[in-house]
Structure formats: structure tokens, C-alpha cells
DSSP file (Angstrom, degrees, kcal/mol; ACC not computed):
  #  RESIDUE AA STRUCTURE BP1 BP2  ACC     N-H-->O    O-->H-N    N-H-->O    O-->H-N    TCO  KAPPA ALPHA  PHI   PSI    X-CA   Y-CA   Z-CA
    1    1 A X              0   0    0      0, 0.0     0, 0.0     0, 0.0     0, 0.0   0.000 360.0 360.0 360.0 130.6   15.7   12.8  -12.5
    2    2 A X        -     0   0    0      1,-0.1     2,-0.3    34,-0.0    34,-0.1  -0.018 360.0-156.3 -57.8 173.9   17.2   12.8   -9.0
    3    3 A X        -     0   0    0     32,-0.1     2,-0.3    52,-0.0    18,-0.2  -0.898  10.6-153.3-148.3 160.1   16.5    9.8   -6.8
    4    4 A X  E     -A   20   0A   0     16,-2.1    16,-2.5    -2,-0.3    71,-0.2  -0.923  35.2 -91.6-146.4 177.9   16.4    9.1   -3.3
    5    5 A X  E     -Ab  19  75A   0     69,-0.5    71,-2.1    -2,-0.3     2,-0.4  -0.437  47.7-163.3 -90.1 135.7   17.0    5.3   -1.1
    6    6 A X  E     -Ab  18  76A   0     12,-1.0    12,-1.0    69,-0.2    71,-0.2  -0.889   9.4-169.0-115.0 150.2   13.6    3.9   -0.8
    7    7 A X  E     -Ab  17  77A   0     69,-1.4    71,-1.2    -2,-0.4     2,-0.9  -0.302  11.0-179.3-156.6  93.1   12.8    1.2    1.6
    8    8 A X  E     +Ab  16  78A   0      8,-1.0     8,-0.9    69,-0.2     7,-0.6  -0.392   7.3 174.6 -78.1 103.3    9.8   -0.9    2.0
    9    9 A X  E     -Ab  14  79A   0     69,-1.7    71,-1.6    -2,-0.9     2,-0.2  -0.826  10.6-163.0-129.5 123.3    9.6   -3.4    4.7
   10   10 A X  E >   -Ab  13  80A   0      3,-1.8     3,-1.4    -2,-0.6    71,-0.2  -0.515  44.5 -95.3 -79.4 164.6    6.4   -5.6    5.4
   11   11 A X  T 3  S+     0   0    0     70,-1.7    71,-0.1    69,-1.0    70,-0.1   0.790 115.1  33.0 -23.4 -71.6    6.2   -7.1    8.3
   12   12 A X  T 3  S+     0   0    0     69,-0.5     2,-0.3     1,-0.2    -1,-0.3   0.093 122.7   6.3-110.5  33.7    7.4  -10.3    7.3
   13   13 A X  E <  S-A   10   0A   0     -3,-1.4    -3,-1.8     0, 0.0    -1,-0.2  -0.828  84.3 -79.6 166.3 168.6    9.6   -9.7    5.0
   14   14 A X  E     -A    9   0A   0     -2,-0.3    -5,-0.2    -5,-0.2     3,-0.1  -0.055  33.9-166.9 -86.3 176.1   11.6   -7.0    3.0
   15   15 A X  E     -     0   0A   0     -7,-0.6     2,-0.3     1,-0.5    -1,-0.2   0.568  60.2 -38.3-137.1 -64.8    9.2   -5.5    0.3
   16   16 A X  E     -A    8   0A   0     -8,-0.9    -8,-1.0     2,-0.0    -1,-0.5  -0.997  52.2-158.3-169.4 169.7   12.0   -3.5   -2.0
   17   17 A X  E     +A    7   0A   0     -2,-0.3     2,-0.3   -10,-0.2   -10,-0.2  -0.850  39.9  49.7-170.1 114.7   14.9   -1.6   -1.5
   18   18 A X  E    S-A    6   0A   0    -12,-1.0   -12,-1.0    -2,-0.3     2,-0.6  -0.870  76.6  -1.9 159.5-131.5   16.7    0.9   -3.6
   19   19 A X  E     -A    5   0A   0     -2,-0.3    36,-0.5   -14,-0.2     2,-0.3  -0.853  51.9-176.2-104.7 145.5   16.6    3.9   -5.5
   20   20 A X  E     -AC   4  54A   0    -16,-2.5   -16,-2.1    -2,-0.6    34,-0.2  -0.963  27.1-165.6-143.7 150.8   13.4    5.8   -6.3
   21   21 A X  E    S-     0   0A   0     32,-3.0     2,-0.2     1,-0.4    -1,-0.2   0.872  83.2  -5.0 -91.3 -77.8   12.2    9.0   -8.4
   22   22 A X  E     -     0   0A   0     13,-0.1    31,-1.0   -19,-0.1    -1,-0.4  -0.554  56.5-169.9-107.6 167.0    8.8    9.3   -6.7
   23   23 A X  E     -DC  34  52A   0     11,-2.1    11,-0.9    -2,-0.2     2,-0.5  -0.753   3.0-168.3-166.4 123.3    6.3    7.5   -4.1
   24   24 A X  E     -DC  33  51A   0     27,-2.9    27,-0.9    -2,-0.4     9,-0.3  -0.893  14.5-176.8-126.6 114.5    2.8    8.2   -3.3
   25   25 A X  E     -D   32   0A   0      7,-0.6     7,-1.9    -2,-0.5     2,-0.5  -0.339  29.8 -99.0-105.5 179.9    1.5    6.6   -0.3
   26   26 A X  E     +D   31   0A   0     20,-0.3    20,-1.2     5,-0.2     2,-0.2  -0.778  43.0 177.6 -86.6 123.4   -2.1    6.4    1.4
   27   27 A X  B     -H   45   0B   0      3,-0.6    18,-0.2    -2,-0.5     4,-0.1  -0.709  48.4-119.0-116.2 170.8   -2.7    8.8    4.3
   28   28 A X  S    S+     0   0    0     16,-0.6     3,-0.1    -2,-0.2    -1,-0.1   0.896 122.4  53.5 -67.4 -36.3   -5.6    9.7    6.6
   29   29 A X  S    S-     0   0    0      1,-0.3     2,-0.3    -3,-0.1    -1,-0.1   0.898 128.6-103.9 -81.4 -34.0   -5.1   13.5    5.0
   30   30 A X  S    S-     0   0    0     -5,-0.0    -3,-0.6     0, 0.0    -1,-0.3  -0.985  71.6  -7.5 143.9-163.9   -5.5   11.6    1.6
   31   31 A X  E     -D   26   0A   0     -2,-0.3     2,-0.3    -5,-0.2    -5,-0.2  -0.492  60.3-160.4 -75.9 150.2   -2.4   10.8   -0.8
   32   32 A X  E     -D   25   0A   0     -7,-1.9    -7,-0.6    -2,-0.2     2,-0.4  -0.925   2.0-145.4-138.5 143.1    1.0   12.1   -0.3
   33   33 A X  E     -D   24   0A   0     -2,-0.3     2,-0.3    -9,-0.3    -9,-0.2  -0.894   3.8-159.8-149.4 136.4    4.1   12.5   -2.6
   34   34 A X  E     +D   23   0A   0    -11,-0.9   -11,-2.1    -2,-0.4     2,-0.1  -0.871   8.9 177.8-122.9 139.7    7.7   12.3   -2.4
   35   35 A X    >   -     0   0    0      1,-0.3     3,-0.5    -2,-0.3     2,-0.1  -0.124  49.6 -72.8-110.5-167.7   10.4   13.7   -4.5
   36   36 A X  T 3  S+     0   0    0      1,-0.2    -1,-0.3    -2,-0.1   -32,-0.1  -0.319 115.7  18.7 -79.2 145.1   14.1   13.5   -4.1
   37   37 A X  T 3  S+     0   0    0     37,-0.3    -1,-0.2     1,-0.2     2,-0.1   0.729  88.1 173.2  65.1  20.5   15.4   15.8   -1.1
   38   38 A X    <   -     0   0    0     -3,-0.5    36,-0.4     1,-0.2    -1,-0.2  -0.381  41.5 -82.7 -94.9 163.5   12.3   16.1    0.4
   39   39 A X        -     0   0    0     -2,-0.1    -1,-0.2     1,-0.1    32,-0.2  -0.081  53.3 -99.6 -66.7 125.1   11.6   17.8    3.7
   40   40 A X        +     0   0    0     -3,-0.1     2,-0.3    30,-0.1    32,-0.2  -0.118  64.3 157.3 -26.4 127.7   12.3   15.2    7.1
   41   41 A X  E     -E   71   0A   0     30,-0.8    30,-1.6    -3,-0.1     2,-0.2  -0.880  38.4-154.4-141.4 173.5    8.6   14.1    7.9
   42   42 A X  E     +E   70   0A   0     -2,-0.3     2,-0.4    28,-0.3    28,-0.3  -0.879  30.7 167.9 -97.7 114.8    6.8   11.0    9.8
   43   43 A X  E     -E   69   0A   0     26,-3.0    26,-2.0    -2,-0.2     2,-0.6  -0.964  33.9-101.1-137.3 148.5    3.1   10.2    8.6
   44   44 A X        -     0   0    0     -2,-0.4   -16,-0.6    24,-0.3    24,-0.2  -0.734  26.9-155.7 -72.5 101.1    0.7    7.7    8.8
   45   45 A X  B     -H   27   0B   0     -2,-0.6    22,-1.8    22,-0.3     2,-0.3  -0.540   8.5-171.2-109.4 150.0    0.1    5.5    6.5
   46   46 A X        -     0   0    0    -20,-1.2   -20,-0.3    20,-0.2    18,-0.1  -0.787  38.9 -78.0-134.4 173.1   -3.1    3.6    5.9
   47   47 A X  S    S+     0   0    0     -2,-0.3     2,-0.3   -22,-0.1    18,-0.2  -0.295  78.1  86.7 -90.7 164.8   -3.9    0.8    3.6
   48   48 A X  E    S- F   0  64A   0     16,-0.6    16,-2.8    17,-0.1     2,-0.7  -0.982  79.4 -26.4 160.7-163.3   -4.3    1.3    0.0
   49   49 A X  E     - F   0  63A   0     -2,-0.3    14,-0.2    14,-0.2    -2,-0.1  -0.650  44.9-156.0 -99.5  95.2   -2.2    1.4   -3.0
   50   50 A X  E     - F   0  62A   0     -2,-0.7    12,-0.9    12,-0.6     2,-0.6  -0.008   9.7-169.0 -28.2 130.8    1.5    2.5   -3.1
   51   51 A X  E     +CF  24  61A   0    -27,-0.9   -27,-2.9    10,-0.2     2,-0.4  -0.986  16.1 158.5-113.5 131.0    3.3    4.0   -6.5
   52   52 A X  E     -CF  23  60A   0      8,-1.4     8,-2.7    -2,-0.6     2,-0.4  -0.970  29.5-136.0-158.5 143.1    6.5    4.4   -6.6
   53   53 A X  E     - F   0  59A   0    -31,-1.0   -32,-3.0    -2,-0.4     2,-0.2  -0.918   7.0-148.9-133.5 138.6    8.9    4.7   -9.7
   54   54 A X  E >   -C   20   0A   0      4,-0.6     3,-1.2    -2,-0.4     2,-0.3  -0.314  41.8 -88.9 -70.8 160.6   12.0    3.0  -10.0
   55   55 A X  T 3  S+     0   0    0    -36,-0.5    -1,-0.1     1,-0.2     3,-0.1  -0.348 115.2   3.9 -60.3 115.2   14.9    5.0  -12.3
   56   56 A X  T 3  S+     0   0    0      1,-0.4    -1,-0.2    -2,-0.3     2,-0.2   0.349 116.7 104.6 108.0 -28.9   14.2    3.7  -15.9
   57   57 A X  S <  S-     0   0    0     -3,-1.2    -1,-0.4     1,-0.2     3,-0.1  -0.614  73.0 -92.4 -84.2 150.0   11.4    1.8  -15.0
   58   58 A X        -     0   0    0     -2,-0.2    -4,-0.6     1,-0.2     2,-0.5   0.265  56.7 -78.3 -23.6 166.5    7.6    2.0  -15.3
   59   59 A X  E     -F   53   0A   0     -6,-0.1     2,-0.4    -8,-0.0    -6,-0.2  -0.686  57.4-155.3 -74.8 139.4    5.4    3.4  -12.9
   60   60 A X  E     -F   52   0A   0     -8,-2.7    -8,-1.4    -2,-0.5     2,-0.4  -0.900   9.1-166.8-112.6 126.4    5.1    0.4  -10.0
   61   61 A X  E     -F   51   0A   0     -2,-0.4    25,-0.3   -10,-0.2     2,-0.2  -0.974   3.9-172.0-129.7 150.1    2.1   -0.2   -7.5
   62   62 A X  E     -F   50   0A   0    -12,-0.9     2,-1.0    -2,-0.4   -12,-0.6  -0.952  31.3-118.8-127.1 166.2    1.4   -2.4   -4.2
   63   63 A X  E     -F   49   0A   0     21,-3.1    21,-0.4    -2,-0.2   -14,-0.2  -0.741  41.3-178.6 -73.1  89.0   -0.9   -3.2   -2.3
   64   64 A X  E     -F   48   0A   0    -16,-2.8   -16,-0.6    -2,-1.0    19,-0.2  -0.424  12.2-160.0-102.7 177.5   -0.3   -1.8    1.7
   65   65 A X        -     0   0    0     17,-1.3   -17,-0.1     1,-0.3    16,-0.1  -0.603  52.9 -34.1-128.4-160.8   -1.8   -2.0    4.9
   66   66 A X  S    S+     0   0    0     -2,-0.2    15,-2.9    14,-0.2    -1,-0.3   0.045  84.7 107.9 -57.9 147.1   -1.5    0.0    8.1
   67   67 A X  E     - G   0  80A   0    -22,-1.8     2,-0.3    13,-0.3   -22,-0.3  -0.915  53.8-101.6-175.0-158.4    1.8    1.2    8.6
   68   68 A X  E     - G   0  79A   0     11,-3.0    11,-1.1    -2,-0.3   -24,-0.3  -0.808   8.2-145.0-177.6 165.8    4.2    4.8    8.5
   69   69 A X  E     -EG  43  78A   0    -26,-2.0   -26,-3.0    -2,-0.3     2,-0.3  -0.773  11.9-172.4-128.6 135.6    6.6    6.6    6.6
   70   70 A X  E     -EG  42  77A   0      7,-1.8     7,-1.9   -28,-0.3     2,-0.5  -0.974  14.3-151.6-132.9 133.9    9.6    8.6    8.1
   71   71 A X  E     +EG  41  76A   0    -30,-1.6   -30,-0.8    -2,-0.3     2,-0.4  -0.924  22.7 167.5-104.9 123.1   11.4   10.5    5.8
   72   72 A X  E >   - G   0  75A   0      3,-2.6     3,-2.9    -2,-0.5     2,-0.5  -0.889  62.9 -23.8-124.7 151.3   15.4   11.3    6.6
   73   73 A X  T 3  S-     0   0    0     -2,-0.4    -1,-0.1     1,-0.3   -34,-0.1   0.263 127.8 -45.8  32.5  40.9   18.3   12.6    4.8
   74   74 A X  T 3  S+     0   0    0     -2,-0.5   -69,-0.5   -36,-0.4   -37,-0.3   0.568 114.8 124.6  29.3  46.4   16.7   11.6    1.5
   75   75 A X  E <   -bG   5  72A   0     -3,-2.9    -3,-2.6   -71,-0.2     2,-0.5  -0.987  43.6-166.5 -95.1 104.6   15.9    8.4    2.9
   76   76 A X  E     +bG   6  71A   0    -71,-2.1   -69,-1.4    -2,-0.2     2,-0.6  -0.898   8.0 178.2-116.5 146.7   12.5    6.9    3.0
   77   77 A X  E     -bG   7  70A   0     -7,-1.9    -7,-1.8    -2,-0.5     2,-0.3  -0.973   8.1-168.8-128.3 116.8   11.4    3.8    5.1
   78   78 A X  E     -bG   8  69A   0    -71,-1.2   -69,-1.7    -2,-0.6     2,-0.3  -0.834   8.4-160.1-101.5 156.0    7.8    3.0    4.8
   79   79 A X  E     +bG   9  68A   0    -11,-1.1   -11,-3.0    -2,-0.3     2,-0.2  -0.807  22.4 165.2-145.2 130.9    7.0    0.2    7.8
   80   80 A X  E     -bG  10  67A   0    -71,-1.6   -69,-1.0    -2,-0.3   -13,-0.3  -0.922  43.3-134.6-151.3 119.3    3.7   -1.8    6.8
   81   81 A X  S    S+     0   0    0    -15,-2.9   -70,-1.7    -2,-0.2   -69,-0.5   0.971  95.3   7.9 -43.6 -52.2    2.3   -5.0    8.2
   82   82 A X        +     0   0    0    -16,-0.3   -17,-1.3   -72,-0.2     2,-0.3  -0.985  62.5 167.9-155.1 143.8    1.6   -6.2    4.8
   83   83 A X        +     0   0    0     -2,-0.3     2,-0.2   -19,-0.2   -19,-0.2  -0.949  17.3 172.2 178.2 132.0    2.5   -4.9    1.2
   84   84 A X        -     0   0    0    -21,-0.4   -21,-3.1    -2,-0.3     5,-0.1  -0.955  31.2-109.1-168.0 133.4    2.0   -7.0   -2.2
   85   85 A X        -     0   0    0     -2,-0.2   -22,-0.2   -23,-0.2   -23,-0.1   0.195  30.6-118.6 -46.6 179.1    2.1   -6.9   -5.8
   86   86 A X  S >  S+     0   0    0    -25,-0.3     3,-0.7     1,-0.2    -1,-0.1   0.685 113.8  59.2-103.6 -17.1   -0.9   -7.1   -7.7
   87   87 A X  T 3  S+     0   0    0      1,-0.2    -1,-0.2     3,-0.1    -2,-0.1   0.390 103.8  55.8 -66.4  -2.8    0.3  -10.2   -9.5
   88   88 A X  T 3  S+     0   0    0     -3,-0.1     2,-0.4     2,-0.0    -1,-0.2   0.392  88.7  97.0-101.6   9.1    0.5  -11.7   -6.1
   89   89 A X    <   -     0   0    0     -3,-0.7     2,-0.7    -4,-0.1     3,-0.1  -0.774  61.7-147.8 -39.1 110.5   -3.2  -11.0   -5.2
   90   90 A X    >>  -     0   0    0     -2,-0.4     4,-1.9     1,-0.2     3,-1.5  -0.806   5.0-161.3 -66.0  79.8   -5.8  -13.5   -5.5
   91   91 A X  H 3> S+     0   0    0     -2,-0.7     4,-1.3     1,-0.3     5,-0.3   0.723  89.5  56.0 -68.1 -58.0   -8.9  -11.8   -6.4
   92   92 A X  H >> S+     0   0    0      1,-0.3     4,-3.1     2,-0.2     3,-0.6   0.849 111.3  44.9 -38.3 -55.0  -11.1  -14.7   -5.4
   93   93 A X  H <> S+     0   0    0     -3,-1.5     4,-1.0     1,-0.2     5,-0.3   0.979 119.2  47.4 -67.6 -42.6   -9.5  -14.7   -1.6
   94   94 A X  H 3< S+     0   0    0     -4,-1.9     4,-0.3     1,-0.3    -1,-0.2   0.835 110.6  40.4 -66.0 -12.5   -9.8  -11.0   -1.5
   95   95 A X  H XX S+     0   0    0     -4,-1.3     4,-1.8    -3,-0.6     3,-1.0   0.862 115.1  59.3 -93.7 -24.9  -13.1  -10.1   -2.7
   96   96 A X  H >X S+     0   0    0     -4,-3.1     3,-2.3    -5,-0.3     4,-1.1   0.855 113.9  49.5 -56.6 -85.8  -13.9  -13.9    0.1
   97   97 A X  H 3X S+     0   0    0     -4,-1.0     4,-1.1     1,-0.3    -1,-0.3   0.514 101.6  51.5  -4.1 -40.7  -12.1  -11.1    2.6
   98   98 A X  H <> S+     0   0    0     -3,-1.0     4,-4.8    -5,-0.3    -1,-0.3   0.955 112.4  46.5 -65.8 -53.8  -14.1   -8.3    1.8
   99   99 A X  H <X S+     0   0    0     -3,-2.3     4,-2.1    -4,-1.8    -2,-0.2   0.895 113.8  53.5 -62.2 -48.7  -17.4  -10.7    2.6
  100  100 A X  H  X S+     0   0    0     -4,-1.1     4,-3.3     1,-0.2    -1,-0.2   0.968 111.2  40.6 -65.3 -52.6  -15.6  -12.0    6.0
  101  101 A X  H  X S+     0   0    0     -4,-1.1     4,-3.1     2,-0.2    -2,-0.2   0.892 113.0  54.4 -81.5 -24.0  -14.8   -8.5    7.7
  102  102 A X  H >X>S+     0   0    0     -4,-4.8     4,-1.1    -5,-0.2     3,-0.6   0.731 114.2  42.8 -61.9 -74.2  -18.4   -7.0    6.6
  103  103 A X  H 3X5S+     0   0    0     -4,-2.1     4,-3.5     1,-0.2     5,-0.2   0.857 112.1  52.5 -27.9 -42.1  -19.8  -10.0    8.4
  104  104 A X  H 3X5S+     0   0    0     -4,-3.3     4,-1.8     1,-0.2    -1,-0.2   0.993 108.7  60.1 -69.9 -40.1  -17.0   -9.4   11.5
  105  105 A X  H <<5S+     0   0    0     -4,-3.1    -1,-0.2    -3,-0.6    -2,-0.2   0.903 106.4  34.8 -21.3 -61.1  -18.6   -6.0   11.3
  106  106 A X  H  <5S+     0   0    0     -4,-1.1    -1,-0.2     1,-0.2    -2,-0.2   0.808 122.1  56.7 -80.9 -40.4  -22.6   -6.8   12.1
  107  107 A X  H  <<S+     0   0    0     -4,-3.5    -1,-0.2    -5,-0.5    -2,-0.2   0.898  79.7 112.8 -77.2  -7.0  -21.0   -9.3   14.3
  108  108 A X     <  +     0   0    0     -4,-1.8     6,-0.1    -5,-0.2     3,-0.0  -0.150  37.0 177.2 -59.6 130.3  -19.0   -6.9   16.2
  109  109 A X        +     0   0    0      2,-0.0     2,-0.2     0, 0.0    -1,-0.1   0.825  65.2  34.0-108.3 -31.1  -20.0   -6.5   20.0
  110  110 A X  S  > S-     0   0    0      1,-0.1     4,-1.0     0, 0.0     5,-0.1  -0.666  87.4-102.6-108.3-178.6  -17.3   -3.9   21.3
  111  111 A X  H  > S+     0   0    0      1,-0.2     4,-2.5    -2,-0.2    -1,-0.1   0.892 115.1  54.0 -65.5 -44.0  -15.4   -1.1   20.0
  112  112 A X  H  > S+     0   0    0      2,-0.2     4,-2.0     1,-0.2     5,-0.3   0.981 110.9  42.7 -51.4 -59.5  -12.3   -3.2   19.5
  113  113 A X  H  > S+     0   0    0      2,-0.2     4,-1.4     1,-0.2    -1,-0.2   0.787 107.6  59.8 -54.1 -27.7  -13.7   -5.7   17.6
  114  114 A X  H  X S+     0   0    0     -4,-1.0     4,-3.2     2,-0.2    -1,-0.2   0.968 112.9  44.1 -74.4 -61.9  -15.6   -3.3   15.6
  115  115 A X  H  < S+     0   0    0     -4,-2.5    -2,-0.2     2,-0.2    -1,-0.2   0.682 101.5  57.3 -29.6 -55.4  -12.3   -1.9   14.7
  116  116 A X  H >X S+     0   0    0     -4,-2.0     4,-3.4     2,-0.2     3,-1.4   0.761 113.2  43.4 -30.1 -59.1  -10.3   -4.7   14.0
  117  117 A X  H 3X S+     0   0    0     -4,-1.4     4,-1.7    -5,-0.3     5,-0.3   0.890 111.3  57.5 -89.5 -29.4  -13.1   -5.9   11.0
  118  118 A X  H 3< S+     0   0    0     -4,-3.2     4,-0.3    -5,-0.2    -1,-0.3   0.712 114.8  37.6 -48.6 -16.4  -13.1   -2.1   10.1
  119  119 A X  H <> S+     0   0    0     -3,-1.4     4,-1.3     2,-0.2    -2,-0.2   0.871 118.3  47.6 -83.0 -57.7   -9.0   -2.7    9.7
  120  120 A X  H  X S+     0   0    0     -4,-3.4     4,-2.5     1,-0.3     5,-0.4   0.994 110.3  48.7 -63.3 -59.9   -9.3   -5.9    8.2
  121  121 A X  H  X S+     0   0    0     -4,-1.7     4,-2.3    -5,-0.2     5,-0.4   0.943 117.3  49.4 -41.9 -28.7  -12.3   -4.8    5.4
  122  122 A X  H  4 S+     0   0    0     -5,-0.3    -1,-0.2    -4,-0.3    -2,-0.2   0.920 107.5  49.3 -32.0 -62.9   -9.8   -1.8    4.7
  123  123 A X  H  X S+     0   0    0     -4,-1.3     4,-3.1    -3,-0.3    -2,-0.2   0.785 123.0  36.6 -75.4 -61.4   -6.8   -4.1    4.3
  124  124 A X  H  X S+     0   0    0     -4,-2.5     4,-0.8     1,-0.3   -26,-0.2   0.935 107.7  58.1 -87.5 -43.6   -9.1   -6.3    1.9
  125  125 A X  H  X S+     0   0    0     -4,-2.3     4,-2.8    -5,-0.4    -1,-0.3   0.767 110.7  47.8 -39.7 -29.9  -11.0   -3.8    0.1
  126  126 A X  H  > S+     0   0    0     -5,-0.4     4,-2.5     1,-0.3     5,-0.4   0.963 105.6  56.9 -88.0 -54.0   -7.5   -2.2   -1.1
  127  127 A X  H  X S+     0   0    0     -4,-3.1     4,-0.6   -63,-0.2    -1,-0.3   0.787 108.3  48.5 -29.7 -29.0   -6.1   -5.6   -2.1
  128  128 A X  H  X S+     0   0    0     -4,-0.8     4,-4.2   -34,-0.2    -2,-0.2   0.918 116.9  43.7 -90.6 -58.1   -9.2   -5.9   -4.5
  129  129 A X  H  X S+     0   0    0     -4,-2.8     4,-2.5     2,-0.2    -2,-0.2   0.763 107.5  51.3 -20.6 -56.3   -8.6   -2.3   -5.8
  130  130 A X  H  X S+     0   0    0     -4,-2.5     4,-3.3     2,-0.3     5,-0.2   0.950 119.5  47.4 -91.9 -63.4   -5.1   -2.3   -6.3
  131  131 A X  H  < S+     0   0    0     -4,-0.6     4,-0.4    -5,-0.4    -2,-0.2   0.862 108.2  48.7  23.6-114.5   -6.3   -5.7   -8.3
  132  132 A X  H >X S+     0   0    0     -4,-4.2     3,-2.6     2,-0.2     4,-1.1   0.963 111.4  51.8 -34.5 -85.1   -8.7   -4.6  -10.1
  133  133 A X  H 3X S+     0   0    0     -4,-2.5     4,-0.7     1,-0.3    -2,-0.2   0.634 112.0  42.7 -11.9 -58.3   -6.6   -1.7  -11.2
  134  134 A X  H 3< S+     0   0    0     -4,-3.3     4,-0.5     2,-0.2    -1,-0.3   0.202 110.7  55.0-108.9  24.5   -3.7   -3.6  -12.5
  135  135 A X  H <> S+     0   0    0     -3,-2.6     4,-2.6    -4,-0.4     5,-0.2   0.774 112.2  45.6 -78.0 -40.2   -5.8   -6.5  -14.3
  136  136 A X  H  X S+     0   0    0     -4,-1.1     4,-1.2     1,-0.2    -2,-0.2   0.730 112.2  51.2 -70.8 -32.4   -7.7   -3.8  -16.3
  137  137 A X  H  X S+     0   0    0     -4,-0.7     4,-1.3     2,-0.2    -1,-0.2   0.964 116.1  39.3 -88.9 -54.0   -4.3   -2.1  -17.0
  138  138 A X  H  > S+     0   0    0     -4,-0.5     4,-2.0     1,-0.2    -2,-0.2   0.767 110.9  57.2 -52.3 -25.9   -2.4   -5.6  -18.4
  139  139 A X  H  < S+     0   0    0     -4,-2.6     4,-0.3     2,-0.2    -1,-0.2   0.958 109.4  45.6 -82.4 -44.9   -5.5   -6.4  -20.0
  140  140 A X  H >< S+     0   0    0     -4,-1.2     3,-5.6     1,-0.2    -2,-0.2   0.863 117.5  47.4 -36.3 -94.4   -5.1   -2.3  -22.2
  141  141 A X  H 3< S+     0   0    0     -4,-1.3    -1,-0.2     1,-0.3    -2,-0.2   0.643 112.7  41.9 -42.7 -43.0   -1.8   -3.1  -22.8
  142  142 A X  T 3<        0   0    0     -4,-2.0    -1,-0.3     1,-0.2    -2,-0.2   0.502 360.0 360.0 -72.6   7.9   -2.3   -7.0  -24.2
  143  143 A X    <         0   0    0     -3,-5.6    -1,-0.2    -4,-0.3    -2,-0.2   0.486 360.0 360.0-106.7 360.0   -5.4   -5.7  -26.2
């Protein structure tokens, strides 16, 4: 299968970096797919759970948050504040994260703020998902 240079960089720190078959990120429109050779684009990326597969490898997920994807010369660089495995999720702190931004919700007194704990419950709701998802899947596979 052809491949193109992938490149994930959070915020603080470089996320992965190499060759890729596919990747399907989170959008406002909904999910999005990239192949090899695919058309220049820029898109918005919002948080939720990444796939991408490396050559040879299994199918791969993270966890992202707000970000965007520019597609070049069959080059992609996704830019994310924050992007994590699901073995490096804590479920306990994430679902405690869900609980804190509904409360910064009801506490929110302006739009911003209201916004901001709309981000953050995003951010954490997809951490919990992505989670979820890939306990349930290790748990298949050890059963």
C-alpha cells in the first residue's frame, strides 16, 4: 500500500513521525480520511480520536484536542495542543475532568468562559472515549 510522511506534533512535544497508509481525524464536518497522494487541503481539527495506520502495523488511535491538519505534497502535519495514547490515559482523572468542566459550565458567567469549559469538557469527554474504546478492545483480545 502506498504511504505518505505523517507528522503529529502536540503542543509540547512531538507525538509521531513517519510513514503512514491512512489517517482519520475529527472535524467539525465529521471524520475525514487520508490516503497516500491526497489532494493539498487545511482543516480543522477538533478533539476526539485519531487512527492512523503505520506500514505493517495495526490500526493505531489517540486521543487529540483542538488543533489542524494541512496536507502538502503527500505530507501531513496535524498541529494539536494535546494528543495521547490510550495507555497513557488515566480514566479516573478523565472521567474527574468530565465532572470539572460540566461544573465550569453552570458556573460560566460570559461567553468566553462558557466556551473555554465547552473546550475543556470536549478535550475530556474524548480522552474517556478513546479510553473506553481501547480498554474494551485489549480486554477482546486477552479474553
Amino acid at each position: 500500500m502506498k504511504t505518505f510522511k505523517l507528522k503529529i506534533l502536540a503542543a509540547d512535544k512531538p507525538f509521531y513521525t513517519g510513514p503512514c497508509e491512512s489517517l482519520i481525524v475529527p472535524t467539525p464536518q465529521g471524520k475525514y480520511g487520508i490516503m497516500a497522494n491526497h489532494s493539498n487541503i487545511i482543516i480543522a481539527v477538533i478533539p476526539g480520536a485519531v487512527f492512523y495506520r503505520v506500514p505493517g502495523e495495526e490500526m493505531k488511535v489517540a486521543a487529540v484536542s483542538h488543533g489542524f491538519l494541512k496536507v502538502e505534497n503527500n505530507e501531513v502535519l496535524l498541529l494539536v495542543s494535546s494528543a495521547e495514547r490510550p495507555e497513557e490515559i488515566d480514566a479516573r482523572r478523565a472521567k474527574y475532568s468530565v465532572q470539572a468542566a460540566k461544573q465550569e459550565l453552570l458556573r460560566s458567567k460570559s461567553k468566553q468562559e462558557y466556551y473555554a469549559a465547552q473546550a475543556h469538557l470536549a478535550r475530556a469527554m474524548s480522552r474517556l472515549r478513546v479510553k473506553d474504546k481501547y480498554d474494551t478492545l485489549k480486554n477482546r483480545v486477552e479474553e
